[in-house]
C-alpha positions in Angstrom: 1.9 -31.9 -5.4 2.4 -32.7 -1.8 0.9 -30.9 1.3 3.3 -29.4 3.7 2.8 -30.4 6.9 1.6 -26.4 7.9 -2.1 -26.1 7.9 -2.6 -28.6 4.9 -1.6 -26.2 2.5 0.5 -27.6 -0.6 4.5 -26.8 -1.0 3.6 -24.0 -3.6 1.3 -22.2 -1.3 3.7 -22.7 1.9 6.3 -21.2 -0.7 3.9 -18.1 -1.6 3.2 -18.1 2.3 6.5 -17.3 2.9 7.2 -14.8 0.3 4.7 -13.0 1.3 5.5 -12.6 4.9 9.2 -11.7 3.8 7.8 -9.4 1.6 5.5 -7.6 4.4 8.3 -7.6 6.9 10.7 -5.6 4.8 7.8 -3.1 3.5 7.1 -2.6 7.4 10.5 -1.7 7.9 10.6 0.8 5.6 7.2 2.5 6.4 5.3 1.8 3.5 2.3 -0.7 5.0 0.8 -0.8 8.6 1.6 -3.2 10.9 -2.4 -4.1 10.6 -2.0 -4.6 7.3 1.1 -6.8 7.8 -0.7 -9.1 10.4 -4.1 -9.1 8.1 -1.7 -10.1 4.6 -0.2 -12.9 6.8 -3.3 -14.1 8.1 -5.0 -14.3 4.3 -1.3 -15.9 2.7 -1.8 -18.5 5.7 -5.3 -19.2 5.4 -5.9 -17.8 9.0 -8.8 -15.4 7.4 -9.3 -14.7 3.8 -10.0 -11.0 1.8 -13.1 -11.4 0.6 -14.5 -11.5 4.3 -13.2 -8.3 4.3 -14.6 -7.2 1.0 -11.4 -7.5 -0.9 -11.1 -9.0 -4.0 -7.1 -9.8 -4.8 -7.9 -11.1 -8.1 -9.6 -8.1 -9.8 -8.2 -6.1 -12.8 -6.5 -2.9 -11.2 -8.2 -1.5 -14.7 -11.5 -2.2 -13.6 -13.9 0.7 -12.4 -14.8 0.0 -8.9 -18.0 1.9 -7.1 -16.7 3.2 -3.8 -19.6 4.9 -0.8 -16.8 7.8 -0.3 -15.6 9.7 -3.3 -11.3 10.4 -3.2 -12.2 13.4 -6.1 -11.3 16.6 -5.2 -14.2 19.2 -5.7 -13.7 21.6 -8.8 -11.3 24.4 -7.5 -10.1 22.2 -4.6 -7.2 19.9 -6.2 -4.3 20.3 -3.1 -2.8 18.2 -1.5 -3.8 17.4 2.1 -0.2 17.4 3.6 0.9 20.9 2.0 -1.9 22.0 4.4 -1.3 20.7 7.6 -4.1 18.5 7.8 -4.9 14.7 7.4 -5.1 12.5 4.1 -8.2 12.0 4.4 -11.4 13.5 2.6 -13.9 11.7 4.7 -14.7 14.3 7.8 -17.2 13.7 10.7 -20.8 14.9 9.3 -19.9 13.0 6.0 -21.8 10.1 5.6 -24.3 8.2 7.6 -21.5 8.6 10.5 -22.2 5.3 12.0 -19.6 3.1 13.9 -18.4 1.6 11.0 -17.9 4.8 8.8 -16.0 6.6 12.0 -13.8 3.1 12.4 -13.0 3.4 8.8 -11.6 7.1 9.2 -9.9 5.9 12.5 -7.9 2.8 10.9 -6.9 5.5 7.3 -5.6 7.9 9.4 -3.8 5.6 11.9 -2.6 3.7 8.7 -1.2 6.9 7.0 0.2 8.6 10.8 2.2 5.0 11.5 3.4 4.4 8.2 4.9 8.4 7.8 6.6 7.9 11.2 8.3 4.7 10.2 9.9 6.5 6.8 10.6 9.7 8.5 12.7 7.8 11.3 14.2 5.5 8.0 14.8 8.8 6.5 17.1 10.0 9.5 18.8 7.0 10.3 20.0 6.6 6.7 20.9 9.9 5.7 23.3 9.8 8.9 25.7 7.7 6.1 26.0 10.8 4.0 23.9 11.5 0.6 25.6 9.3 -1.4 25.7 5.9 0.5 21.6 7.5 1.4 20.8 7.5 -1.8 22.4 4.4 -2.8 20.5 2.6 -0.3 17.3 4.3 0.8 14.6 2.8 -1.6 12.2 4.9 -0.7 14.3 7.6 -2.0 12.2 8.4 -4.7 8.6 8.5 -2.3 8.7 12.7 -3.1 9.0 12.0 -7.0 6.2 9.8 -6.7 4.2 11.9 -4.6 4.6 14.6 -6.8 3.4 12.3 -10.1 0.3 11.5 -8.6 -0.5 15.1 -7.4 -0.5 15.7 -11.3 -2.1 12.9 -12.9 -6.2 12.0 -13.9 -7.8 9.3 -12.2 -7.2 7.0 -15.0 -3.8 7.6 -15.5 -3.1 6.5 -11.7 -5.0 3.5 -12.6 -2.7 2.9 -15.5 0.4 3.4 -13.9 -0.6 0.3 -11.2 -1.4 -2.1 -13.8 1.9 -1.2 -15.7 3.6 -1.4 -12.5 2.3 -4.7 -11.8 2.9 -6.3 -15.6 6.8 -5.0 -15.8 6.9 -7.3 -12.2 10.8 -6.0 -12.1 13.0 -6.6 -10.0 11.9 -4.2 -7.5 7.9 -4.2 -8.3 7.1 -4.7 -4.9 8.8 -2.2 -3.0 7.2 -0.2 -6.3 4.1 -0.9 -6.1 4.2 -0.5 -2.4 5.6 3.2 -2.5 3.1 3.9 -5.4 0.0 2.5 -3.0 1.8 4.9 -0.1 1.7 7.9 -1.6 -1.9 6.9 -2.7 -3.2 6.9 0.8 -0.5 10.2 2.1 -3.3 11.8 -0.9 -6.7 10.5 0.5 -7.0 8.4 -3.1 -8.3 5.5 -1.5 -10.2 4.1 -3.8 -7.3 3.8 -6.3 -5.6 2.6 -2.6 -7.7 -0.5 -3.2 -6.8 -0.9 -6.3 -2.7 -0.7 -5.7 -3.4 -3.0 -2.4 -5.3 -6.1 -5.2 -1.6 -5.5 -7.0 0.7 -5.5 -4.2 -0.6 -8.2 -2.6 -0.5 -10.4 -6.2 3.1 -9.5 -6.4 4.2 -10.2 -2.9 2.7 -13.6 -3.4 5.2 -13.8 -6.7 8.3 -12.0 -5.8 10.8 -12.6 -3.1 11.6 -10.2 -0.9 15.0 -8.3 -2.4 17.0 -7.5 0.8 19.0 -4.6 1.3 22.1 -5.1 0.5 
């Protein structure tokens, strides 16, 4: 195979390149990943930086236990939802921890995450629903965010884990966007280390699909 003239990469992996930054542009618009994340996706497709710098490893199975230094479980008793009480989707509070820079940057970039990508579908949601319900529903595909949201509030650790790995291996037609809400509603629940796991998947499927525009 040939290498394209951008960064010696090979046409394949200029091809994925590009996919991927469709892909991330589109999944911005609608509010389901950070601009960071966008920038930091673009950067690894390109070969400006890669994930396992950043302690991410793209290739592993989204069925594989993974050890985490914060635990996303709810105590006994405690199972409700963050956002039904006014406060943010995240378990990790100041005291928690060894509470040194890198713990308290950690919270900081979660909760900016989850703040900028509720804004972007909440102003989505508006502009959308000024077509009327039926054209809204017809072409909002985040329409179903709330279902989802609701699923995960009622299923067991494994059976989140599940779900992203079937998610992943039906790769329809609209996996990404999919996968993307599924990893969304992940993070809106303070589930981050299943977060991980959905990010390994999404990223392997940007990488594969192209972006389905709106139509």
């Amino acid at each position: 195979m040939m290498a394209a003239a951008s960064g010696g990469l090979s046409d394949y992996e200029v091809q994925r390149a590009r996919n991927i930054e469709r892909n991330n542009a589109r999944l911005r618009a609608l509010g389901l990943i950070s601009a960071r994340e966008e920038l930091s996706s673009n950067n690894v497709a390109w070969r400006k930086e890669t994930l396992e710098s950043k302690g991410f490893d793209i290739n592993s199975s989204p069925t594989r236990k993974r050890k985490s230094k914060w635990n996303d479980q709810p105590t006994e008793g405690s199972r409700k939802s963050l956002r039904l009480e006014g406060k943010e989707p995240e378990r990790m509070v100041d005291g928690d921890g060894p509470g040194n820079g890198k713990e308290n940057s950690l919270l900081e970039e979660r909760q900016a995450r989850v703040r900028e990508c509720r804004e972007v579908r909440l102003r989505r949601a508006v502009e959308i629903s000024q077509a009327g319900y039926e054209k809204a529903a017809r072409e909002n595909p985040t329409a179903s965010y709330e279902h989802c949201l609701m699923r995960i509030r009622t299923m067991t650790e494994n059976g989140l884990a599940n779900r992203i790995k079937a998610i992943e291996r039906a790769a329809g037609k609209h996996c990404v966007v999919k996968m993307a809400i599924f990893k969304s509603c992940l993070q809106d629940e303070g589930r981050w280390n299943l977060v991980e796991l959905a990010e390994a998947a999404l990223e392997r499927l940007k990488a594969l699909k192209p972006a389905v525009d709106d139509e």
